[in-house]
BALOBA-1460 file (C-alpha; in Angstrom, 3 decimals):
// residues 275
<rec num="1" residu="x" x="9.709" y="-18.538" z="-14.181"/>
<rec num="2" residu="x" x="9.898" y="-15.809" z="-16.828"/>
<rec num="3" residu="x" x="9.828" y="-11.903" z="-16.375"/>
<rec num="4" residu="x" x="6.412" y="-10.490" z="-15.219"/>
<rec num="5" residu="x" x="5.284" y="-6.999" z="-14.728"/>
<rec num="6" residu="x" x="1.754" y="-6.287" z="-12.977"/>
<rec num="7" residu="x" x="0.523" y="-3.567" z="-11.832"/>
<rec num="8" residu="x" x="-0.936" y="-3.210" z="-8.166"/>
<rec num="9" residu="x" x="-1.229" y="0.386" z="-8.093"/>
<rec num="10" residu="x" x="-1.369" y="3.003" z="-11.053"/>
<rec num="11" residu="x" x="-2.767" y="6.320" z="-9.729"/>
<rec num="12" residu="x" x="-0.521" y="9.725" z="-8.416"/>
<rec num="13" residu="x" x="-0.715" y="12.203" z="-6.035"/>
<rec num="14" residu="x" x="-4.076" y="10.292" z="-3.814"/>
<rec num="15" residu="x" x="-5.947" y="7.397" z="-3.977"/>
<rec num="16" residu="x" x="-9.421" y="7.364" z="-5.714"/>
<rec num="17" residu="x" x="-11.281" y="5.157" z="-4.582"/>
<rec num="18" residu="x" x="-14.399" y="5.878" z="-6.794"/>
<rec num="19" residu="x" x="-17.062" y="4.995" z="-9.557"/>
<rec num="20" residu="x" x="-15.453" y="7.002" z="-11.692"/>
<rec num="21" residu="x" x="-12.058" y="5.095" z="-11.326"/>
<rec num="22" residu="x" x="-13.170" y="1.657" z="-11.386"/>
<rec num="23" residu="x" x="-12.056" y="0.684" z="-15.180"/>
<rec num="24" residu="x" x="-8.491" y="1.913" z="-14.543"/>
<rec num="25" residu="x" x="-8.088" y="1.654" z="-11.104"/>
<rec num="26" residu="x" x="-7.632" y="4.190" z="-8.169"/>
<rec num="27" residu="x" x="-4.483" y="3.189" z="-5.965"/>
<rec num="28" residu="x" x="-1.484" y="4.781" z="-5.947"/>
<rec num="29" residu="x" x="1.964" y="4.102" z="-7.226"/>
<rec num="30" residu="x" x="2.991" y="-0.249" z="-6.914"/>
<rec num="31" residu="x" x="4.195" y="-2.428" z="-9.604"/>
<rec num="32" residu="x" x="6.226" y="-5.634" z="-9.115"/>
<rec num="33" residu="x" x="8.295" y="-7.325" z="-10.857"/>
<rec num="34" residu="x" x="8.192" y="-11.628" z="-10.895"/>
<rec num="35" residu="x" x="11.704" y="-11.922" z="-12.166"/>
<rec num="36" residu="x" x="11.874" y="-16.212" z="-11.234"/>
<rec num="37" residu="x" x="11.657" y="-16.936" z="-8.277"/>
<rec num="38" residu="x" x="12.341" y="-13.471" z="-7.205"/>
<rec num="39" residu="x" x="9.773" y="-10.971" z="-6.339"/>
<rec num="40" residu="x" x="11.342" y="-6.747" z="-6.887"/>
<rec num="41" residu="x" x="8.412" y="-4.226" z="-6.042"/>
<rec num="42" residu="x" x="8.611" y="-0.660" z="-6.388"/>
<rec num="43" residu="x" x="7.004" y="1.736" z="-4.479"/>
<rec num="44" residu="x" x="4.886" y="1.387" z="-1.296"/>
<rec num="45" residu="x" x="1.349" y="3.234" z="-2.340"/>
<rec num="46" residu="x" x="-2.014" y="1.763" z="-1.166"/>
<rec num="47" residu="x" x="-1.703" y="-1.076" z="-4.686"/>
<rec num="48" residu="x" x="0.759" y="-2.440" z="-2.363"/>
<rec num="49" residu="x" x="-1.747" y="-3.927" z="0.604"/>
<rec num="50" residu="x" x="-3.271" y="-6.342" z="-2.307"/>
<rec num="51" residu="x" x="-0.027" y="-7.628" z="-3.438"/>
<rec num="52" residu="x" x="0.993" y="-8.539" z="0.318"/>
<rec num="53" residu="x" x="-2.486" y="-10.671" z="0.401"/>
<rec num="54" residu="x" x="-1.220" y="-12.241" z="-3.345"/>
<rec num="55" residu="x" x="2.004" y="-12.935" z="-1.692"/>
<rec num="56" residu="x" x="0.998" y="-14.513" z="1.159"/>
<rec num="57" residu="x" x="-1.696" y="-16.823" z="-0.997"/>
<rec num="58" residu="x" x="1.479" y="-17.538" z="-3.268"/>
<rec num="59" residu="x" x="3.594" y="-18.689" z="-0.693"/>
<rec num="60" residu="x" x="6.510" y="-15.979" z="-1.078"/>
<rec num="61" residu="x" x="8.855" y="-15.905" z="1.232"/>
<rec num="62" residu="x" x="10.839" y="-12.705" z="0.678"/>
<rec num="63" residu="x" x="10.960" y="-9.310" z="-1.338"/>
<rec num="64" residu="x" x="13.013" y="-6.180" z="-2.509"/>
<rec num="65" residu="x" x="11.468" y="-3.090" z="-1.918"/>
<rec num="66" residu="x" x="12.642" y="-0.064" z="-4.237"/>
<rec num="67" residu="x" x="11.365" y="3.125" z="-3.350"/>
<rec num="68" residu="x" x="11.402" y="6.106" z="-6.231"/>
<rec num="69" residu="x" x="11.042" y="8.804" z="-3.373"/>
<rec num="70" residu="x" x="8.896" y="9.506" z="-0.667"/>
<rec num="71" residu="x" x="6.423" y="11.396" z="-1.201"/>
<rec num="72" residu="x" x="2.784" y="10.024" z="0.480"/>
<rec num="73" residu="x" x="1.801" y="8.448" z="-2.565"/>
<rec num="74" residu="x" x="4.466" y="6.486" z="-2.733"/>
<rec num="75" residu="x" x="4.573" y="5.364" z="0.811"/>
<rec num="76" residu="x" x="1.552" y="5.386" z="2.565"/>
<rec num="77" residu="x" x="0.325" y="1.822" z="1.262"/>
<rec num="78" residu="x" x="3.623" y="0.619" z="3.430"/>
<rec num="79" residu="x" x="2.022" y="0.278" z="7.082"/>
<rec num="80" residu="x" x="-0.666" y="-2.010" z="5.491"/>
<rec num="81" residu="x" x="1.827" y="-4.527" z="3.659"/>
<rec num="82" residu="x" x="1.351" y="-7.520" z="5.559"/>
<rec num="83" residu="x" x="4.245" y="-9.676" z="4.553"/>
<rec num="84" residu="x" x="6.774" y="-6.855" z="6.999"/>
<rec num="85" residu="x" x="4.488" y="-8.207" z="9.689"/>
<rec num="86" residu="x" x="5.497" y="-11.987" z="9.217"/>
<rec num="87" residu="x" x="8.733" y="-13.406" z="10.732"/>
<rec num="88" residu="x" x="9.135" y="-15.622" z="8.409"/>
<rec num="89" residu="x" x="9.530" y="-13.367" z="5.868"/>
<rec num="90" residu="x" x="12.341" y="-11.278" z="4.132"/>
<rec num="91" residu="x" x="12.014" y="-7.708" z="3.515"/>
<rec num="92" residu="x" x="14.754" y="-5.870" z="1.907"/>
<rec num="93" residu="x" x="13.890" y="-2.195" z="1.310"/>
<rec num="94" residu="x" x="16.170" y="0.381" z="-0.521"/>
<rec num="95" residu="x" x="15.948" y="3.725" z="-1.898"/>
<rec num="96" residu="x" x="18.540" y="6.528" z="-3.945"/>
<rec num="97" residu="x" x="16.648" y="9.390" z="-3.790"/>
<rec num="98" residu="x" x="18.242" y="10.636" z="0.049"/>
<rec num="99" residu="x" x="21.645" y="11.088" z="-1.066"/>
<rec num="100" residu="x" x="22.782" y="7.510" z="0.064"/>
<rec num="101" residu="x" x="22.605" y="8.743" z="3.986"/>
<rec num="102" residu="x" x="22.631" y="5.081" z="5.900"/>
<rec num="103" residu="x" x="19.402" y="4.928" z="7.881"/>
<rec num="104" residu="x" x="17.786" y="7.543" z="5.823"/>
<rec num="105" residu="x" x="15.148" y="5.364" z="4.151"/>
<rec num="106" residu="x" x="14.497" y="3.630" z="7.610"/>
<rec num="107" residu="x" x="14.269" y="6.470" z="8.829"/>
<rec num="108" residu="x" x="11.273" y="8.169" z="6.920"/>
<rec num="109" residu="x" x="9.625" y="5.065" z="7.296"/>
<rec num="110" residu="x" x="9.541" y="5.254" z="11.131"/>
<rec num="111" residu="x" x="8.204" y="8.829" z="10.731"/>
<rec num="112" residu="x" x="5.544" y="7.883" z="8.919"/>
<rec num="113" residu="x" x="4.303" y="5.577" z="12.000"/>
<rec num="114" residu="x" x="4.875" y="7.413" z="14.497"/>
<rec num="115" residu="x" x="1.954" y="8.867" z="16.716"/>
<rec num="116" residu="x" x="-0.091" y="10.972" z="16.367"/>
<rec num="117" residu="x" x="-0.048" y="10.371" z="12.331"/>
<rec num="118" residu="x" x="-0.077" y="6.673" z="12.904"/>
<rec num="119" residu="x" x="-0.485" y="4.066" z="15.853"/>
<rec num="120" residu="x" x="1.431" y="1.350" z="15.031"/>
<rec num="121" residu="x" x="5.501" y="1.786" z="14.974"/>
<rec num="122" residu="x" x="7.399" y="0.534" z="12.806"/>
<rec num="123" residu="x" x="9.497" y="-1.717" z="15.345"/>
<rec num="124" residu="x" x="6.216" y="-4.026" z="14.918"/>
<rec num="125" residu="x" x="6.900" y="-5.107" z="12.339"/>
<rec num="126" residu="x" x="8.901" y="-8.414" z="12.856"/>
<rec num="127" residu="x" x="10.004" y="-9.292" z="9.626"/>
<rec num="128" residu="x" x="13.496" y="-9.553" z="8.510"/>
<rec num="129" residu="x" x="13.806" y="-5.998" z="7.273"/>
<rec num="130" residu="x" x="16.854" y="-4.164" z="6.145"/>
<rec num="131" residu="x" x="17.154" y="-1.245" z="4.387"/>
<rec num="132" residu="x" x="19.923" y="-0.311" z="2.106"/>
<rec num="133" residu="x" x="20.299" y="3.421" z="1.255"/>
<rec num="134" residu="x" x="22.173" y="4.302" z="-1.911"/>
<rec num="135" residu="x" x="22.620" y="7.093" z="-4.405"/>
<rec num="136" residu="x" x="20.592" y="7.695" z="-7.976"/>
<rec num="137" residu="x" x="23.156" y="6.441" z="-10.773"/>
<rec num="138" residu="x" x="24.447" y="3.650" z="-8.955"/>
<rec num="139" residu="x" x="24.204" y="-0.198" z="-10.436"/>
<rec num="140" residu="x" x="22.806" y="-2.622" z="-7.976"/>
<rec num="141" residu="x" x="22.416" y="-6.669" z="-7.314"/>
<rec num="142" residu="x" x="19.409" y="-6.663" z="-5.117"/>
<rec num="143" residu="x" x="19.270" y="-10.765" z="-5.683"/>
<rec num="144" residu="x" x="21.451" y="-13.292" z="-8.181"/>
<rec num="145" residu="x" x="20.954" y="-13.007" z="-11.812"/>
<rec num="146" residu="x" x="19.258" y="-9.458" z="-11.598"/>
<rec num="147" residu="x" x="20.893" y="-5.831" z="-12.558"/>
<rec num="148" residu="x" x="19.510" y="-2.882" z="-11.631"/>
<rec num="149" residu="x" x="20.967" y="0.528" z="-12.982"/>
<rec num="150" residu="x" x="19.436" y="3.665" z="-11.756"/>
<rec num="151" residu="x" x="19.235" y="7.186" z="-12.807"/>
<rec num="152" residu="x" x="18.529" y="10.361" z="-10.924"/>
<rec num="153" residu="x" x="15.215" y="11.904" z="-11.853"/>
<rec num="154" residu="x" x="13.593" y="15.485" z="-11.880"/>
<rec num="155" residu="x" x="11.082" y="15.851" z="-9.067"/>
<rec num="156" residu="x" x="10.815" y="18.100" z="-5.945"/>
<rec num="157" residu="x" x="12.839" y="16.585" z="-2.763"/>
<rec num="158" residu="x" x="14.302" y="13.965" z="-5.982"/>
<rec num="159" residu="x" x="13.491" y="10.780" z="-7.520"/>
<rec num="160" residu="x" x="14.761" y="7.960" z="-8.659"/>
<rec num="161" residu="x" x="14.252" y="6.189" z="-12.273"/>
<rec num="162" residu="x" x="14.997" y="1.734" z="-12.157"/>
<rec num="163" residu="x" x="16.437" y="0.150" z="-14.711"/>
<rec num="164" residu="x" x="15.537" y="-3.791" z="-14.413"/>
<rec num="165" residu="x" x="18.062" y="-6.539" z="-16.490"/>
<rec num="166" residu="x" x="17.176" y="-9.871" z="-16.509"/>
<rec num="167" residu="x" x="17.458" y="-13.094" z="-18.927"/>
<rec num="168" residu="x" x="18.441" y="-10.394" z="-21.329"/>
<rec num="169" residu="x" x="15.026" y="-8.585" z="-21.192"/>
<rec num="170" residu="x" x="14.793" y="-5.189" z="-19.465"/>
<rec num="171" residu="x" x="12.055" y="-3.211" z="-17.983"/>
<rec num="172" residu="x" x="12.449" y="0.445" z="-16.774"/>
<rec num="173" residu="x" x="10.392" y="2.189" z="-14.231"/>
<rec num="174" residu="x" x="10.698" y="5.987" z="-14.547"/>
<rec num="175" residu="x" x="8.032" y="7.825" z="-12.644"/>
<rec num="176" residu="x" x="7.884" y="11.367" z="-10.791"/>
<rec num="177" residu="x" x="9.762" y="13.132" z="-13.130"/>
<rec num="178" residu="x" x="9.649" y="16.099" z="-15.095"/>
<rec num="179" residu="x" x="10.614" y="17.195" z="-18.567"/>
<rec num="180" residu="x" x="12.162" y="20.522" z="-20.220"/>
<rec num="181" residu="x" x="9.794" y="20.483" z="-23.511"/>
<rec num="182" residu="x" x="11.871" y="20.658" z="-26.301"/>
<rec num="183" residu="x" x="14.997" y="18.949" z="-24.561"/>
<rec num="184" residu="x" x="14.817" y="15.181" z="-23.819"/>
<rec num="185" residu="x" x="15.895" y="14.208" z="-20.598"/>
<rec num="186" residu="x" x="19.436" y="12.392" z="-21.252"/>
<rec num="187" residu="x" x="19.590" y="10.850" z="-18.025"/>
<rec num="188" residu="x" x="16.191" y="9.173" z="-18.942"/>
<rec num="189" residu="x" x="17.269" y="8.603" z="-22.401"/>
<rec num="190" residu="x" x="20.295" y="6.617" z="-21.066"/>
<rec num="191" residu="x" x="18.466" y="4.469" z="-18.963"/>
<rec num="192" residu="x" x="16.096" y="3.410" z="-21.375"/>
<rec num="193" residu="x" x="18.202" y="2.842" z="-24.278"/>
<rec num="194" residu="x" x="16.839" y="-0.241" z="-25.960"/>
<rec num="195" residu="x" x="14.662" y="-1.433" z="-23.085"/>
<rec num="196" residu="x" x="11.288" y="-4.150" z="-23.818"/>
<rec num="197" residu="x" x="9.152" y="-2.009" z="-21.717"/>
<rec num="198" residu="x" x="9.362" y="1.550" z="-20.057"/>
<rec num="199" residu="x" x="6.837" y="2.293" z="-17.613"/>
<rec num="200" residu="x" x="6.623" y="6.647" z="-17.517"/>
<rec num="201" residu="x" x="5.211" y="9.221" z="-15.264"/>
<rec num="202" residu="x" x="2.493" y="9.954" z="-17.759"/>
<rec num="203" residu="x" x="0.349" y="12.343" z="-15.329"/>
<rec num="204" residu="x" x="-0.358" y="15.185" z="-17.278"/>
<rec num="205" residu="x" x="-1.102" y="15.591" z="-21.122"/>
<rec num="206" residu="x" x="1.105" y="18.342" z="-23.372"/>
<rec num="207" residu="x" x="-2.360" y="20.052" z="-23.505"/>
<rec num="208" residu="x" x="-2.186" y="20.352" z="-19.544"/>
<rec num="209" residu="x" x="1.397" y="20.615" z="-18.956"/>
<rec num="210" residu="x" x="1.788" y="24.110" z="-18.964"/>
<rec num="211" residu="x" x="-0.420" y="24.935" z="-15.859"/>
<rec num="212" residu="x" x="1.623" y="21.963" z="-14.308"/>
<rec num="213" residu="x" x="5.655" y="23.611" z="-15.058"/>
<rec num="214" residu="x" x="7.638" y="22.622" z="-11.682"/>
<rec num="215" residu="x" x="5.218" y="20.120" z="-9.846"/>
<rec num="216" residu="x" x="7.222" y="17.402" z="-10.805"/>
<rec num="217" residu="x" x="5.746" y="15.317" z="-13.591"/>
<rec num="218" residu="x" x="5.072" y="14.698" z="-17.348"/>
<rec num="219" residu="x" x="3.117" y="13.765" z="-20.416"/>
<rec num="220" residu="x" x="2.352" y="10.680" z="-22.078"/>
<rec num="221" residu="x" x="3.586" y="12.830" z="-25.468"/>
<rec num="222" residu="x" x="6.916" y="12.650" z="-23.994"/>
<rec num="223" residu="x" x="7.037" y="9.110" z="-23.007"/>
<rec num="224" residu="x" x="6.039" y="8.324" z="-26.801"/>
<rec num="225" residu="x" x="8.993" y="10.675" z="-27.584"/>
<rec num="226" residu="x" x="11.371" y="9.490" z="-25.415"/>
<rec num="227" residu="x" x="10.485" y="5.477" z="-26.050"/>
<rec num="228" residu="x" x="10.725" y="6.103" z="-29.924"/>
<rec num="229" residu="x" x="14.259" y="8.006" z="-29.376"/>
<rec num="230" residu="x" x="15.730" y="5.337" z="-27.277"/>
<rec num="231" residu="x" x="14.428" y="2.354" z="-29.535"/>
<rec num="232" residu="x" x="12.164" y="1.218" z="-26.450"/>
<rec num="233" residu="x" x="9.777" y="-1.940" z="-27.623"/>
<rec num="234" residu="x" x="6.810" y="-0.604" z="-25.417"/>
<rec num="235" residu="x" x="5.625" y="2.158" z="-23.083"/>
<rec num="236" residu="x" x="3.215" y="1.954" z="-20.095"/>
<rec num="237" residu="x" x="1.211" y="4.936" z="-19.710"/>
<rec num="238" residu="x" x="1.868" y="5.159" z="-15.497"/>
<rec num="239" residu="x" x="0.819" y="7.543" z="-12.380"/>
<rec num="240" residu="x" x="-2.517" y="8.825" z="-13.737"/>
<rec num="241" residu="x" x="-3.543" y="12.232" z="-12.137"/>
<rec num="242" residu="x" x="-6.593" y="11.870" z="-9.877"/>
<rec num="243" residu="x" x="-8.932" y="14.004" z="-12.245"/>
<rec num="244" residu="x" x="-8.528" y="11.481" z="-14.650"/>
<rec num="245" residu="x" x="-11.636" y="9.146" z="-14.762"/>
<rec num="246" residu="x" x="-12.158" y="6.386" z="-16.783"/>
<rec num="247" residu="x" x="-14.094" y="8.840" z="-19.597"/>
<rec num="248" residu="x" x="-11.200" y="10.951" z="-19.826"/>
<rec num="249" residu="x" x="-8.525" y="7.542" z="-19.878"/>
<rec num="250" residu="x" x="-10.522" y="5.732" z="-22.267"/>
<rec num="251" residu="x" x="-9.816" y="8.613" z="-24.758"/>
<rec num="252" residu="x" x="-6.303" y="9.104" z="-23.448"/>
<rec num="253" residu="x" x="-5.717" y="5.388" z="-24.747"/>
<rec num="254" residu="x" x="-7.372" y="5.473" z="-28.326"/>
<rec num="255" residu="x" x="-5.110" y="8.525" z="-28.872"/>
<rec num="256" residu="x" x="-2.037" y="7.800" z="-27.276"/>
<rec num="257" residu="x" x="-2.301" y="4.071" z="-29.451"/>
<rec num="258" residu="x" x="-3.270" y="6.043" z="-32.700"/>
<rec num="259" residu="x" x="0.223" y="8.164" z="-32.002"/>
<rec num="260" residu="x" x="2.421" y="5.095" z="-31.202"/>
<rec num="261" residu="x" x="0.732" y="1.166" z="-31.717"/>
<rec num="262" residu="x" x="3.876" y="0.438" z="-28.445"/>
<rec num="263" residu="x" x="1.609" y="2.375" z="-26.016"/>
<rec num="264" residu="x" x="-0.022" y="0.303" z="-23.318"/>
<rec num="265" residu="x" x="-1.830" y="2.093" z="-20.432"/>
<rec num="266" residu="x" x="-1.585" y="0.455" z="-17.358"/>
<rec num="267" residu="x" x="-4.239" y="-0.328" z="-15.129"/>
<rec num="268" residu="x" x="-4.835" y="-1.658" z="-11.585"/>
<rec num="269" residu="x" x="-4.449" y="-5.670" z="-11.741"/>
<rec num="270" residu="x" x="-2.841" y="-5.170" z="-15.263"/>
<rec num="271" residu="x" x="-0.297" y="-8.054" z="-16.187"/>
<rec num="272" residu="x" x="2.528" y="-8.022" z="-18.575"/>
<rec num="273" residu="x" x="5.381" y="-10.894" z="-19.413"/>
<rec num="274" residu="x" x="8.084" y="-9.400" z="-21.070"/>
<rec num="275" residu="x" x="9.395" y="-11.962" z="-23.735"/>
């Protein structure tokens, strides 16, 4: 029981699968959430063919799938989950980000697997899937005893920032998104008001964000910002850029803990119970 967090997947734009990225891990976007007896996992990158082993070893019989958008790094780990595969288990899969179009999130899915980028469909897999497409601001009930209020986000083709309530804790996931320096983002602010943990597109530094203006992400700077504005307990540094290697994250985390002692930076098989 309890509220979990771990992280399966904590890399943007492409995997990196190297010796460089070892220490803090090189697949892309996946975190779940354990709230229960309930299982809530956003985003499909490659951290998500591990958790489909751990789910099958746990004995899990069913899942929500949240998708933030879907762009490859956020999706391409999806052919490879196992569990969609298994009739016996449950699959619900939703997304905001497609401007609540019914069969929309299905939709990119099956493109994704279709030949010649892919050779299995997705009508193989023989779970029972649904998908439920809605829009970016509205409050959803995925499963008993869980809210979920979302937020539309700023990110090329849109994005989607989570909100998680449960047992009066609350965990936000805001990734793919990019700030105005200067002007804090009120539709993040809102979500995160108060929240135990925020986990933030933290791609770039402000030392780098210049050269980056309009491809769609942010800073760990502005997370600290944003966390300490809304009263937020702790913030997940999230969605490191690929150039990042463990030499340049190790000092990313000494500073970004000297700035703010809430900072966590989150890392491939990284666990955290939110009490």
């Amino acid at each position: 029981m309890g509220y979990v967090v771990k992280f399966w997947g904590v890399r943007g734009s492409i995997a990196c699968p190297s010796p460089d990225h070892v220490v803090y891990g090189g697949n892309t976007s996946c975190v779940e959430f354990r709230l229960g007896d309930n299982v809530l996992i956003f985003d499909a990158g490659t951290g998500i063919r591990m958790l489909g082993r751990d789910l099958f070893k746990r004995g899990t019989s069913s899942a929500t799938l949240m998708f933030t958008h879907t762009h490859w790094d956020h999706i391409n780990g999806f052919p490879f989950f196992a569990p969609a595969f298994n009739p016996a288990f449950g699959l619900q899969v939703m997304a905001g980000h497609l401007n609540g179009q019914a069969g929309a999130i299905e939709a990119v899915l099956a493109k994704q697997m279709e030949n010649p980028t892919f050779p299995v469909p997705l009508e193989t897999m023989r779970s029972r899937l649904s998908f439920h497409d809605f829009r970016a601001g509205d409050e959803l009930h995925p499963v008993d005893g869980v809210v979920v209020k979302t937020a539309p986000l700023r990110h090329p083709n849109q994005a989607t920032g989570y909100r998680v309530e449960y047992q009066g804790k609350s965990v936000c996931y805001v990734t793919d998104t990019e700030h105005v320096p200067g002007q804090p983002d009120e539709n993040v602010l809102g979500l995160i008001q108060g929240a135990d943990l925020v986990i933030y597109d933290s791609t770039y530094t402000d030392d780098e964000f210049p050269a980056k203006i309009h491809w769609g992400h942010s800073t760990w700077q502005e997370g600290v910002r944003l966390c300490r504005a809304a009263g937020v307990g702790r913030l997940a540094i999230f969605h490191h850029d690929p150039e990042h290697d463990d030499v340049f994250m190790a000092k990313l985390e000494a500073e970004a803990k000297q700035a703010w002692d809430g900072t966590l930076v989150a890392r491939d098989g990284m666990e955290v119970t939110v009490a």
